[in-house]
mmCIF file as Biopython writes it, N, C-alpha, C and O atoms, coordinates in Angstrom:
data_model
#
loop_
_atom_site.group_PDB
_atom_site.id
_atom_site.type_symbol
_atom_site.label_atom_id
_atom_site.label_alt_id
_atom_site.label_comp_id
_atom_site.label_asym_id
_atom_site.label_entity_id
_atom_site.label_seq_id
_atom_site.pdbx_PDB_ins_code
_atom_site.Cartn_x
_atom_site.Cartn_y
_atom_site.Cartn_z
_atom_site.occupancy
_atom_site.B_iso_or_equiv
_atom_site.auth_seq_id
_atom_site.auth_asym_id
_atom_site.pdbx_PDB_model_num
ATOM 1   N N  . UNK A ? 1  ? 0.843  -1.176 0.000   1.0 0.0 1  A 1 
ATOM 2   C CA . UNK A ? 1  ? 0.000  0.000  0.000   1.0 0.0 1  A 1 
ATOM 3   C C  . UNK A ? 1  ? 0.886  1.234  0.000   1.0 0.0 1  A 1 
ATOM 4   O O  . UNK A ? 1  ? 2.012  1.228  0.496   1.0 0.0 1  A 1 
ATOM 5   N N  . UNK A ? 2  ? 0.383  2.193  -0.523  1.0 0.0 2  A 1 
ATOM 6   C CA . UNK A ? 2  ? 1.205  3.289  -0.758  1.0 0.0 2  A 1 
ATOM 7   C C  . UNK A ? 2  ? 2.373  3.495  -1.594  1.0 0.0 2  A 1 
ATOM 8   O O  . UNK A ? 2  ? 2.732  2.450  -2.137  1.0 0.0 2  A 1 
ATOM 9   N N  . UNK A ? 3  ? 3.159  4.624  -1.901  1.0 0.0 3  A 1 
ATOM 10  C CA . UNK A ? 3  ? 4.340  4.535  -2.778  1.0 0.0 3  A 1 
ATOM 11  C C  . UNK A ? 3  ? 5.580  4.543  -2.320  1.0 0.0 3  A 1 
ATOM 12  O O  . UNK A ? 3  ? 6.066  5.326  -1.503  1.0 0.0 3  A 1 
ATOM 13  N N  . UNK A ? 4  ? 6.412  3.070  -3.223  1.0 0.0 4  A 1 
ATOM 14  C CA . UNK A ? 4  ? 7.700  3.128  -2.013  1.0 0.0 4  A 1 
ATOM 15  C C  . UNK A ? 4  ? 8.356  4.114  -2.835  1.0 0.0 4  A 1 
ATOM 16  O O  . UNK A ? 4  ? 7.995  4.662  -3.877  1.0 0.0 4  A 1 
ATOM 17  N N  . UNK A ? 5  ? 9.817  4.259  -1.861  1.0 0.0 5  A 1 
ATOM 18  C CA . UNK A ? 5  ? 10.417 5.246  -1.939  1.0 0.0 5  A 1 
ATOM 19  C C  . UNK A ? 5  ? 11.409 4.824  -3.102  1.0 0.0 5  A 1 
ATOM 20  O O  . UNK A ? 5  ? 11.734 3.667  -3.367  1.0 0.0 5  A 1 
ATOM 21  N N  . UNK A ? 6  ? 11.861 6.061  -3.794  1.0 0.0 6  A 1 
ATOM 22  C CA . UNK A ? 6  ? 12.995 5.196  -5.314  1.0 0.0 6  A 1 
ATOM 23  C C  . UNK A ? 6  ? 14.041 4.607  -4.803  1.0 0.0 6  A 1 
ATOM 24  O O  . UNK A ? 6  ? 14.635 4.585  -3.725  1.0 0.0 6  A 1 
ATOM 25  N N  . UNK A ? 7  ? 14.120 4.147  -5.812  1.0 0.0 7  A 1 
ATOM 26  C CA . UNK A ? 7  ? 15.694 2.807  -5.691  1.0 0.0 7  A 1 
ATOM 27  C C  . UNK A ? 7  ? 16.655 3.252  -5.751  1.0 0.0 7  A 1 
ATOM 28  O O  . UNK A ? 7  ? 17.607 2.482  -5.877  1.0 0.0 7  A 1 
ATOM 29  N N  . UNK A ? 8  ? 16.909 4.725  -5.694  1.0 0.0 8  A 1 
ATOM 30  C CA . UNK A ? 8  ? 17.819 5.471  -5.530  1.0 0.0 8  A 1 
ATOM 31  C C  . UNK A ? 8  ? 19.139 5.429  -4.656  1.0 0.0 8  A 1 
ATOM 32  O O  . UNK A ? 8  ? 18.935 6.138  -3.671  1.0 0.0 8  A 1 
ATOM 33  N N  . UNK A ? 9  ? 20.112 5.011  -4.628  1.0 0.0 9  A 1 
ATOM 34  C CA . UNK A ? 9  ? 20.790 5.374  -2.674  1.0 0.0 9  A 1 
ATOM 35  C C  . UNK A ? 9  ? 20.853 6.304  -2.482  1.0 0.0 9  A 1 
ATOM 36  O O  . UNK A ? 9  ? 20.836 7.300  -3.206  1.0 0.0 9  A 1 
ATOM 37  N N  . UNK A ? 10 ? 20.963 6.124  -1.164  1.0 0.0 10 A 1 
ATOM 38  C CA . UNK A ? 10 ? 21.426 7.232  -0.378  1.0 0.0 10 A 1 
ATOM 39  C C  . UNK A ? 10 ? 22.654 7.481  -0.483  1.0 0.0 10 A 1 
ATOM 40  O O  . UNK A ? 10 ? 23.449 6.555  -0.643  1.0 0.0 10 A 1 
ATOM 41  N N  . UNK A ? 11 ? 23.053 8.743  -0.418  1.0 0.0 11 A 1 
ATOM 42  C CA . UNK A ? 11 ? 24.420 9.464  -0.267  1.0 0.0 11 A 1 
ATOM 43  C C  . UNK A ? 11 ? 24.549 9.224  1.375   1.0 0.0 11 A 1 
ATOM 44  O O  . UNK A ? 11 ? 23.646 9.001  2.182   1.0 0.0 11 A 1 
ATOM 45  N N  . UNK A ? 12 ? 26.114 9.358  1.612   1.0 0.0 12 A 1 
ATOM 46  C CA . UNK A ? 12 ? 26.254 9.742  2.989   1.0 0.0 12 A 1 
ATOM 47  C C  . UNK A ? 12 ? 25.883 10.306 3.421   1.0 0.0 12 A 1 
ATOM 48  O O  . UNK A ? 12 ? 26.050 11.396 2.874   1.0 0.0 12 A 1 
ATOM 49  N N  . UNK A ? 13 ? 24.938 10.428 4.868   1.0 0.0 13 A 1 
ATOM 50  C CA . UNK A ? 13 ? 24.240 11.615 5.511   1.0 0.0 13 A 1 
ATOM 51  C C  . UNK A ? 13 ? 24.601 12.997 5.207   1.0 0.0 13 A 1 
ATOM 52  O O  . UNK A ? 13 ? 23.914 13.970 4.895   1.0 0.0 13 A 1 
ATOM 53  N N  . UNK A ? 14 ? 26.012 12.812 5.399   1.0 0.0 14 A 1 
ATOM 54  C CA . UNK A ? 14 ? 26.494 14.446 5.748   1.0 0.0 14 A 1 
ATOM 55  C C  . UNK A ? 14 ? 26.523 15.121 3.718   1.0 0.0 14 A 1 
ATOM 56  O O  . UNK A ? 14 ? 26.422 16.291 3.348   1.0 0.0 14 A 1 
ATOM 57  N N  . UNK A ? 15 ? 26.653 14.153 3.039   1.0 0.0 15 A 1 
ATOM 58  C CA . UNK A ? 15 ? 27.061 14.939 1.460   1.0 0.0 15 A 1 
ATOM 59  C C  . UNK A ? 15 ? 25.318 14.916 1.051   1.0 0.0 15 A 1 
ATOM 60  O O  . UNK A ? 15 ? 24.828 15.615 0.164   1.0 0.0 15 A 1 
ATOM 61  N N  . UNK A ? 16 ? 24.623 14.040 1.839   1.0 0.0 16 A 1 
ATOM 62  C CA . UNK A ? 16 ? 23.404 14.696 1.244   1.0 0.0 16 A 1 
ATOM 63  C C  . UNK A ? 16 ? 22.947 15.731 1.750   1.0 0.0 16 A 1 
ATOM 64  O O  . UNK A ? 16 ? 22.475 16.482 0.896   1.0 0.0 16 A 1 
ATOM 65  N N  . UNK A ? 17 ? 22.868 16.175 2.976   1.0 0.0 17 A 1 
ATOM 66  C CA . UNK A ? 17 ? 22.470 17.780 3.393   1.0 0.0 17 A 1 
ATOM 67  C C  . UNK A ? 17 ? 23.042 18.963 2.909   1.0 0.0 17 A 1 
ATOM 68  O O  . UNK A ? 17 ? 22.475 20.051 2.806   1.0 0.0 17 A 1 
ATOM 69  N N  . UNK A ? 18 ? 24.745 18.558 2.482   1.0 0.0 18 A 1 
ATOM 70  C CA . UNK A ? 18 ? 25.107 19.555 2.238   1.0 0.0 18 A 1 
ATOM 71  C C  . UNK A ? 18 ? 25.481 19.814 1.280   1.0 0.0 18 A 1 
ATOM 72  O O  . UNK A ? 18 ? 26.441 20.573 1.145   1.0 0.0 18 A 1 
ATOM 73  N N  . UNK A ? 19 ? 24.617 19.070 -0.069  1.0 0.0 19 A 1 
ATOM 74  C CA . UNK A ? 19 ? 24.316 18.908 -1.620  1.0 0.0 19 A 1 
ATOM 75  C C  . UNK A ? 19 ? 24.176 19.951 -1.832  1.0 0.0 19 A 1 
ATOM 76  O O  . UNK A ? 19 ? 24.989 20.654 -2.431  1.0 0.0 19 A 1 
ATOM 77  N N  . UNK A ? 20 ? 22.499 20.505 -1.144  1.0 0.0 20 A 1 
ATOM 78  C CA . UNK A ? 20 ? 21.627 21.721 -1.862  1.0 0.0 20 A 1 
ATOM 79  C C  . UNK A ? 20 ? 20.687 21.170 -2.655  1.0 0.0 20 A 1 
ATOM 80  O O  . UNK A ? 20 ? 19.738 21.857 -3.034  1.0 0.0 20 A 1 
ATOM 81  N N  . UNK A ? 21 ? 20.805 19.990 -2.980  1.0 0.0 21 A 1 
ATOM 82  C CA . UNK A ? 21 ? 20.025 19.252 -4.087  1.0 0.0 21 A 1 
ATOM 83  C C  . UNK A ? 21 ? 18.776 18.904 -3.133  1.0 0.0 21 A 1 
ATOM 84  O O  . UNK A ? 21 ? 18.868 18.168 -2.151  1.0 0.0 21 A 1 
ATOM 85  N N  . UNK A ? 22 ? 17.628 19.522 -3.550  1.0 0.0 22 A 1 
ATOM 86  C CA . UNK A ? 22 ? 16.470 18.939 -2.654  1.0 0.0 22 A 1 
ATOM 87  C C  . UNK A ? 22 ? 15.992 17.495 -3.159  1.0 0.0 22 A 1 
ATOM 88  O O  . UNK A ? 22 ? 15.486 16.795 -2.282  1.0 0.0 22 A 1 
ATOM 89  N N  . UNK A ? 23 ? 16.075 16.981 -4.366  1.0 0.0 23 A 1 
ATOM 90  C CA . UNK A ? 23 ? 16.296 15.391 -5.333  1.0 0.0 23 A 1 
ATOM 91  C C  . UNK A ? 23 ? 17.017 14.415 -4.212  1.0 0.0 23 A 1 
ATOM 92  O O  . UNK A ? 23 ? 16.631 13.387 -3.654  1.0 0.0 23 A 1 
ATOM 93  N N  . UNK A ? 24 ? 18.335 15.254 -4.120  1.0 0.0 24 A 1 
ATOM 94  C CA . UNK A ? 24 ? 19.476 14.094 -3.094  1.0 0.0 24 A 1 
ATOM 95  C C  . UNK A ? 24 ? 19.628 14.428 -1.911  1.0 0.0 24 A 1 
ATOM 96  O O  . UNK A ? 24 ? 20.593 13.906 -1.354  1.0 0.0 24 A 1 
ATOM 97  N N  . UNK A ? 25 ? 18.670 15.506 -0.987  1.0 0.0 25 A 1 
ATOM 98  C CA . UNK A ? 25 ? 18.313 15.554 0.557   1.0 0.0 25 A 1 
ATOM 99  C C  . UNK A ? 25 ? 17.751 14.250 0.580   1.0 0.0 25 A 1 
ATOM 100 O O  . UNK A ? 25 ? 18.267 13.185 0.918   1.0 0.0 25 A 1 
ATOM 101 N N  . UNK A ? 26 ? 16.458 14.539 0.110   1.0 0.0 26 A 1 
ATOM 102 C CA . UNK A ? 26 ? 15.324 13.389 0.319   1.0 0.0 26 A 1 
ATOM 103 C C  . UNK A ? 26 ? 15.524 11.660 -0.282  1.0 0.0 26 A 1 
ATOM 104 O O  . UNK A ? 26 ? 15.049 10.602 0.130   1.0 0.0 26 A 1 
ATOM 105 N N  . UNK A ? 27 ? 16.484 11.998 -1.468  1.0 0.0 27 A 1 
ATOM 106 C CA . UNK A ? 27 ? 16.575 10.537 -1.455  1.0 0.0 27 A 1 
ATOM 107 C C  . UNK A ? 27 ? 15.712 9.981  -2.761  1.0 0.0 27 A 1 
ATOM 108 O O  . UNK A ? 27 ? 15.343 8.821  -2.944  1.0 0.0 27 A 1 
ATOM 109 N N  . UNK A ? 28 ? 15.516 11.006 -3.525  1.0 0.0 28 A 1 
ATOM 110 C CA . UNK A ? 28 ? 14.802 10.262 -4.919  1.0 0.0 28 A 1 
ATOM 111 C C  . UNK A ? 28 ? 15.476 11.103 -5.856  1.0 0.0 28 A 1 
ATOM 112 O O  . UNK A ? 28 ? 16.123 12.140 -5.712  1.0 0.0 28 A 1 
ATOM 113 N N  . UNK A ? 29 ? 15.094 10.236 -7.102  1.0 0.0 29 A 1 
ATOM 114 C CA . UNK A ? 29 ? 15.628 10.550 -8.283  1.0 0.0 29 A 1 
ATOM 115 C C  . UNK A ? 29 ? 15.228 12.047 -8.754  1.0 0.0 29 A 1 
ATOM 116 O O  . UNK A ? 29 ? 14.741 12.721 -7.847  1.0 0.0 29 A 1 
ATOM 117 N N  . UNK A ? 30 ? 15.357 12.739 -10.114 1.0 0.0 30 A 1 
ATOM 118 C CA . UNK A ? 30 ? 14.771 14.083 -10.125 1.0 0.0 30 A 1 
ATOM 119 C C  . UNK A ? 30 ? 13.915 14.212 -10.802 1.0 0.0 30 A 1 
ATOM 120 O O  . UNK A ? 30 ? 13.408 15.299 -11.079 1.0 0.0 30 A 1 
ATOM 121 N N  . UNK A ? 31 ? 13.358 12.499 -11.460 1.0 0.0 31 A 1 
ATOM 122 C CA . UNK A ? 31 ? 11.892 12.253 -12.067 1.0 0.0 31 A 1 
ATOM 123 C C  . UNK A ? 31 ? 10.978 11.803 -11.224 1.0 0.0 31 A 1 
ATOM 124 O O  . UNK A ? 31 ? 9.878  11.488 -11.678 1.0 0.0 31 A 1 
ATOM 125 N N  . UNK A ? 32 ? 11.231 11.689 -9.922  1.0 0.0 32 A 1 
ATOM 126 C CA . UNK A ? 32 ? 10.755 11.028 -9.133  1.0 0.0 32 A 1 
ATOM 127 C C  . UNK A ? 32 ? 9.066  12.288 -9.013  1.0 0.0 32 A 1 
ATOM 128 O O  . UNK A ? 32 ? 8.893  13.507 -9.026  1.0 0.0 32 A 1 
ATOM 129 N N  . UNK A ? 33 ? 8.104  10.949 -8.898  1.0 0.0 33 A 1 
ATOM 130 C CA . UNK A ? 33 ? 6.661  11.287 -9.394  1.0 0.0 33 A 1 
ATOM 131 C C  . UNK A ? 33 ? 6.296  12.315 -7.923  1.0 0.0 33 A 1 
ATOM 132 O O  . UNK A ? 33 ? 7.181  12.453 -7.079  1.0 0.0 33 A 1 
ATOM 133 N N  . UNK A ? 34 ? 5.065  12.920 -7.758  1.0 0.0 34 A 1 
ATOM 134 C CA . UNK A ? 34 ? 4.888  14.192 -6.575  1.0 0.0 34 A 1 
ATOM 135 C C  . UNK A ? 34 ? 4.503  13.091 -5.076  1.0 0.0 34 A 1 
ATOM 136 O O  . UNK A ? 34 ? 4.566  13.407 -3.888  1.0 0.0 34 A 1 
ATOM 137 N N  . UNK A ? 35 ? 4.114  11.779 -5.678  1.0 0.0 35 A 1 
ATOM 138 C CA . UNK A ? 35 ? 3.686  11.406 -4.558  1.0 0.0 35 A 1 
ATOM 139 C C  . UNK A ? 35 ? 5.036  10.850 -4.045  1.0 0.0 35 A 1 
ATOM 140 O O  . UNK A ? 35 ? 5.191  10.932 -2.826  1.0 0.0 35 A 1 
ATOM 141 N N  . UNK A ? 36 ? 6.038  10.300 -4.764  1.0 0.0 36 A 1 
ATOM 142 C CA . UNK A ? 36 ? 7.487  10.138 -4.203  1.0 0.0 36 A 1 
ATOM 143 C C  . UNK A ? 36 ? 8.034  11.116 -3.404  1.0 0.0 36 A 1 
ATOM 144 O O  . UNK A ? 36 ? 8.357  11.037 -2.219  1.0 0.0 36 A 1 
ATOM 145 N N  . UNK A ? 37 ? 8.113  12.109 -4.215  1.0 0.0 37 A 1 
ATOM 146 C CA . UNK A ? 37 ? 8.636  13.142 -3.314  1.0 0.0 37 A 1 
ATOM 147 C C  . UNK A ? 37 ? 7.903  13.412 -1.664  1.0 0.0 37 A 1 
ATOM 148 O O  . UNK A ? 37 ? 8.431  13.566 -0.563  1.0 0.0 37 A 1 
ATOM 149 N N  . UNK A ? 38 ? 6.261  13.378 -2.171  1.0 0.0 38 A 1 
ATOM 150 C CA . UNK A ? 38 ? 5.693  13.444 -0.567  1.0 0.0 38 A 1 
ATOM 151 C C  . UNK A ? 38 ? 6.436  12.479 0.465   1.0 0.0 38 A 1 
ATOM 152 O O  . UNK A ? 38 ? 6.876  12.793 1.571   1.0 0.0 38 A 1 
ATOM 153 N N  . UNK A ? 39 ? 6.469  11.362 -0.090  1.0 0.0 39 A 1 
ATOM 154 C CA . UNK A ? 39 ? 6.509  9.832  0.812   1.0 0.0 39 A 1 
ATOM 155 C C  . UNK A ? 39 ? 8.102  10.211 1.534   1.0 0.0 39 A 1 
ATOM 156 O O  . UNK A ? 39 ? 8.386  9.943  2.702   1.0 0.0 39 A 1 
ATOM 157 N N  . UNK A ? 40 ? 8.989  10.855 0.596   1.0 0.0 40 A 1 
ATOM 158 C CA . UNK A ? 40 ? 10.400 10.850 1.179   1.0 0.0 40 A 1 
ATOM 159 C C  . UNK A ? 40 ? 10.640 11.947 2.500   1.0 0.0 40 A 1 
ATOM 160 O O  . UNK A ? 40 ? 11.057 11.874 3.656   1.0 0.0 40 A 1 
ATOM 161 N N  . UNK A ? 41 ? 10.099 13.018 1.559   1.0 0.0 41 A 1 
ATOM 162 C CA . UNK A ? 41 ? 9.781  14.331 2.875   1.0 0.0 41 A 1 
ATOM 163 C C  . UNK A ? 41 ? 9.253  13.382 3.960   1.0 0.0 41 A 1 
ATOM 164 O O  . UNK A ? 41 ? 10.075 12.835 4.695   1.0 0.0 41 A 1 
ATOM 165 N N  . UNK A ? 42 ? 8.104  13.177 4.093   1.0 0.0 42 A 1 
ATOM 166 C CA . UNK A ? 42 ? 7.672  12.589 5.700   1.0 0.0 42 A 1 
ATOM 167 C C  . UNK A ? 42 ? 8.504  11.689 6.118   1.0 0.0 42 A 1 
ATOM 168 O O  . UNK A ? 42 ? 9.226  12.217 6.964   1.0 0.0 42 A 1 
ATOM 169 N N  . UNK A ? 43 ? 8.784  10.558 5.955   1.0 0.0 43 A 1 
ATOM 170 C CA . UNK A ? 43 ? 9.979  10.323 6.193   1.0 0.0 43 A 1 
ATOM 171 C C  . UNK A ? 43 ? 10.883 10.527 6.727   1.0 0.0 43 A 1 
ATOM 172 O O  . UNK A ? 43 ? 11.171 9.887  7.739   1.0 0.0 43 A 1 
ATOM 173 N N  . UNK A ? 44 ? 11.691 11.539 6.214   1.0 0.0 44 A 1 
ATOM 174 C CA . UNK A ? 44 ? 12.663 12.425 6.713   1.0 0.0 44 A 1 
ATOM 175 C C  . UNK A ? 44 ? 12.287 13.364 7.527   1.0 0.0 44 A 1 
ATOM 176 O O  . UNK A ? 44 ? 13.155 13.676 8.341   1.0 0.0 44 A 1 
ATOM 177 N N  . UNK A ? 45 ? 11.431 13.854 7.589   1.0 0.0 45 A 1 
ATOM 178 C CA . UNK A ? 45 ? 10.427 14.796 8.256   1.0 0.0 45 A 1 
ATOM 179 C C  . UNK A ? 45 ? 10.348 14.405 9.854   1.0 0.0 45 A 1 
ATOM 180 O O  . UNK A ? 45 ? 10.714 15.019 10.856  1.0 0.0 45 A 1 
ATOM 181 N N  . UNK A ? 46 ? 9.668  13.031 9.656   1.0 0.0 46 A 1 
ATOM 182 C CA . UNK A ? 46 ? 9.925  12.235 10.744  1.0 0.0 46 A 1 
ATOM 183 C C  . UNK A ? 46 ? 11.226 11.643 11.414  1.0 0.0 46 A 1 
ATOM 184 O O  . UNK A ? 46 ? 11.190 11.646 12.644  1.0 0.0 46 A 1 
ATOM 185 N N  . UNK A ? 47 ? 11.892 11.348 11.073  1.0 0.0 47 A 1 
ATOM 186 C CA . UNK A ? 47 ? 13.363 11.073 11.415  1.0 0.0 47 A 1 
ATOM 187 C C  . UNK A ? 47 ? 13.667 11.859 11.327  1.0 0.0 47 A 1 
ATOM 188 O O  . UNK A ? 47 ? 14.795 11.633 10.887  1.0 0.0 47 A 1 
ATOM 189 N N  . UNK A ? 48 ? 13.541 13.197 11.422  1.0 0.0 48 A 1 
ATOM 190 C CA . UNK A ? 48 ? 14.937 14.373 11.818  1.0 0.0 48 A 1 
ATOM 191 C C  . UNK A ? 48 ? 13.720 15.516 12.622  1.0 0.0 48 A 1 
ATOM 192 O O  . UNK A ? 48 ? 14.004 16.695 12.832  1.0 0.0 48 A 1 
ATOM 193 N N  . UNK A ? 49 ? 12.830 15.109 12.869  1.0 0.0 49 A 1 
ATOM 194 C CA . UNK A ? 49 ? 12.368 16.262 14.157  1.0 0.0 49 A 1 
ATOM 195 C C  . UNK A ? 49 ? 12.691 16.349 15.361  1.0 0.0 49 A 1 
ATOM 196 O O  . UNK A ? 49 ? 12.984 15.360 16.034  1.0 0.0 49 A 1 
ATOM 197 N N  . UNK A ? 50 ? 12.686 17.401 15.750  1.0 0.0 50 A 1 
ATOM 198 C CA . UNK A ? 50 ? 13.601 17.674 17.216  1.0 0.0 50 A 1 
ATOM 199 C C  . UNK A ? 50 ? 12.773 17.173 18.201  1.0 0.0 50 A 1 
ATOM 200 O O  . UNK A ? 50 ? 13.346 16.813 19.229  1.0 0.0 50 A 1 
ATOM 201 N N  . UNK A ? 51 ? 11.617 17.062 18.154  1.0 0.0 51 A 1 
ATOM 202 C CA . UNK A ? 51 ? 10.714 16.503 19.224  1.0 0.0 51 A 1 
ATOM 203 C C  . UNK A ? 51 ? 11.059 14.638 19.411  1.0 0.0 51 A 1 
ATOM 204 O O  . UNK A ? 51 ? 10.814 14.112 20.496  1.0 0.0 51 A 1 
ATOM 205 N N  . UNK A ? 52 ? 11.495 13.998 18.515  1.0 0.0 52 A 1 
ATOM 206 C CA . UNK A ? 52 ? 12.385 12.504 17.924  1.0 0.0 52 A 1 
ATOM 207 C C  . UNK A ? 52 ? 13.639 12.678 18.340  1.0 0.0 52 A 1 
ATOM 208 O O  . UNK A ? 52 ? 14.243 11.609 18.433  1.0 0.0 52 A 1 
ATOM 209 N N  . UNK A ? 53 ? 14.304 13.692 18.645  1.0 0.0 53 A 1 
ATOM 210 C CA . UNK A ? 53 ? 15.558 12.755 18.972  1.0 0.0 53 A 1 
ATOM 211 C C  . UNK A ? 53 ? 16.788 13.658 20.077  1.0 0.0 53 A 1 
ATOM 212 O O  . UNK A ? 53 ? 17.878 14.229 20.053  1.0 0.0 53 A 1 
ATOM 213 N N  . UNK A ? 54 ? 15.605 13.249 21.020  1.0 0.0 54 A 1 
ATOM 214 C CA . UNK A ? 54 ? 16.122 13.488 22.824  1.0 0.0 54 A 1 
ATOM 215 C C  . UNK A ? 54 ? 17.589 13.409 22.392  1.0 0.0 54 A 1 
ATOM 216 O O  . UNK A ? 54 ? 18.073 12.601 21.599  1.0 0.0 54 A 1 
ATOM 217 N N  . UNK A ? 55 ? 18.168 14.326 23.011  1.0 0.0 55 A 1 
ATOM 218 C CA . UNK A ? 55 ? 19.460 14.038 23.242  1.0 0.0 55 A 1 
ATOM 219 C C  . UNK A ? 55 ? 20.578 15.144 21.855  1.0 0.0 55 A 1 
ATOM 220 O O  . UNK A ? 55 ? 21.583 15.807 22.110  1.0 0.0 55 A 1 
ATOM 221 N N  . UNK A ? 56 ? 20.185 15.037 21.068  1.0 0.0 56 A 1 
ATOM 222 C CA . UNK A ? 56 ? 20.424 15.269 19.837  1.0 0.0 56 A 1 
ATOM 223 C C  . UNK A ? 56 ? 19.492 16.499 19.145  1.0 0.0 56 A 1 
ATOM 224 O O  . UNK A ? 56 ? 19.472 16.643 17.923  1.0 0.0 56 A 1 
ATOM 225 N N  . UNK A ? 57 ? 18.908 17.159 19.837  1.0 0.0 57 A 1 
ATOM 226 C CA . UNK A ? 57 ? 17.986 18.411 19.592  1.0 0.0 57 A 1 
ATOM 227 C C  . UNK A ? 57 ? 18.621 19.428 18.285  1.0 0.0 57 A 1 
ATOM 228 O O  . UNK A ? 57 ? 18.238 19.611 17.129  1.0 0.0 57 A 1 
ATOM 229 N N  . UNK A ? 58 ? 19.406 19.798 18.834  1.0 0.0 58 A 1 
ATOM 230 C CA . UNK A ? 58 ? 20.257 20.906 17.762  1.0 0.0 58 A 1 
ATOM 231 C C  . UNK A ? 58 ? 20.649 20.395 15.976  1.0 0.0 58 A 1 
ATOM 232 O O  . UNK A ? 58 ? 20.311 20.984 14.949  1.0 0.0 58 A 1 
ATOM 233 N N  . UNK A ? 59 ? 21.526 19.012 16.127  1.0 0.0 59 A 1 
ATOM 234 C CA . UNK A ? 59 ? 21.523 18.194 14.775  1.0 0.0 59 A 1 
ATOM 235 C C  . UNK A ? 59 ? 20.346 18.473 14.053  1.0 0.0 59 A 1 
ATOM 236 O O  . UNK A ? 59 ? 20.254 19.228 13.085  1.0 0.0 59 A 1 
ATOM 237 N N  . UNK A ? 60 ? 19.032 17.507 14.838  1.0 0.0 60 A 1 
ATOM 238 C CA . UNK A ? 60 ? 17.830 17.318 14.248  1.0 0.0 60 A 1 
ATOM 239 C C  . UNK A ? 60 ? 16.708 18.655 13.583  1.0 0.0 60 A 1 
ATOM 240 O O  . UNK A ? 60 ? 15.805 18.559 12.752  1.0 0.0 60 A 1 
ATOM 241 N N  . UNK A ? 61 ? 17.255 19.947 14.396  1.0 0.0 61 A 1 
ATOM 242 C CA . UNK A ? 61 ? 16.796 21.008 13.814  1.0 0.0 61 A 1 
ATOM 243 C C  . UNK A ? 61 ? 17.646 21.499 12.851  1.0 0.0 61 A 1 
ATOM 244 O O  . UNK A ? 61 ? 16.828 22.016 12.090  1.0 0.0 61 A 1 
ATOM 245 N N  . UNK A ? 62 ? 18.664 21.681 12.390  1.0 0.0 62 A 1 
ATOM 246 C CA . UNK A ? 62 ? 19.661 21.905 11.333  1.0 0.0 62 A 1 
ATOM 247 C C  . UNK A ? 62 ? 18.997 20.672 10.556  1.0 0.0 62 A 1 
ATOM 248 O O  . UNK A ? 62 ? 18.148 21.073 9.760   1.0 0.0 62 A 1 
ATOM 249 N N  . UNK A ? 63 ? 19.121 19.561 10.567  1.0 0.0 63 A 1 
ATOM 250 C CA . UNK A ? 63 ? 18.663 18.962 9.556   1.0 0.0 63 A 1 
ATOM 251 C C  . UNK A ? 63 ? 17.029 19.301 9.080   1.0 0.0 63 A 1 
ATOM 252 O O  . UNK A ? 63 ? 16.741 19.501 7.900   1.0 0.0 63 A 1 
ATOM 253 N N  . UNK A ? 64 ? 16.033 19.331 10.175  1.0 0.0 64 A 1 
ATOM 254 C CA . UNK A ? 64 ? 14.756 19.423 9.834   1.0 0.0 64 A 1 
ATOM 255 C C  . UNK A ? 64 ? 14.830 20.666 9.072   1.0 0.0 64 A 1 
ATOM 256 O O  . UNK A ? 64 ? 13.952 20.619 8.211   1.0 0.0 64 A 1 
ATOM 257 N N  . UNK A ? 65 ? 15.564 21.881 8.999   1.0 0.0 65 A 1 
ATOM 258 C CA . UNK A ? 65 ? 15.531 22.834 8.497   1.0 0.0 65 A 1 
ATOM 259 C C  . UNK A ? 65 ? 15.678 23.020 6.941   1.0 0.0 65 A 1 
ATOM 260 O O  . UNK A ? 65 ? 15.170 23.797 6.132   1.0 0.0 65 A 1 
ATOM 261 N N  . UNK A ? 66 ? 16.452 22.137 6.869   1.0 0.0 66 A 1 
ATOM 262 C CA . UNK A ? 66 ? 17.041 21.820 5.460   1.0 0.0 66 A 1 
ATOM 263 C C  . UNK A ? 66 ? 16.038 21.036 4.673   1.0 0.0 66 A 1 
ATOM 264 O O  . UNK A ? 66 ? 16.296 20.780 3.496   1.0 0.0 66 A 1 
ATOM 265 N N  . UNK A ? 67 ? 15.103 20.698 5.125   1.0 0.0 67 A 1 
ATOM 266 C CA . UNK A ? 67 ? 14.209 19.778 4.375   1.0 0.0 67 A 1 
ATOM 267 C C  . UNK A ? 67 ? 12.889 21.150 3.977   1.0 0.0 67 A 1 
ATOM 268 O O  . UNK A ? 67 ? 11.882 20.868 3.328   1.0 0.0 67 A 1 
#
């Protein structure tokens, strides 16, 4: 159910944030269809909110920011 995410890899954490490429933040290709793109944002959205990751507050807002 729903749309998986592209078969794309991932870059290393750190060269994908600090791409600029919003395609290779999230993790899909740059044909990647609108509902791909939704599915990756939340995602990431979710794994990098500051309210998720006690301890680690500051990272997770620099990253959530970037998305």
């Amino acid at each position: 159910m729903g749309v998986a995410p592209s078969s794309i890899p991932l870059a290393d954490e750190e060269d994908r944030f600090t791409s600029g490429n919003y395609y290779t933040i999230l993790g899909v290709a740059e044909t990647a269809t609108p509902d791909e793109v939704k599915v990756a944002y939340r995602r990431l959205a979710l794994q990098y909110h500051p309210d998720r990751n006690h301890g680690d507050e500051q990272k997770a807002t620099d990253r959530f920011a970037m998305l």
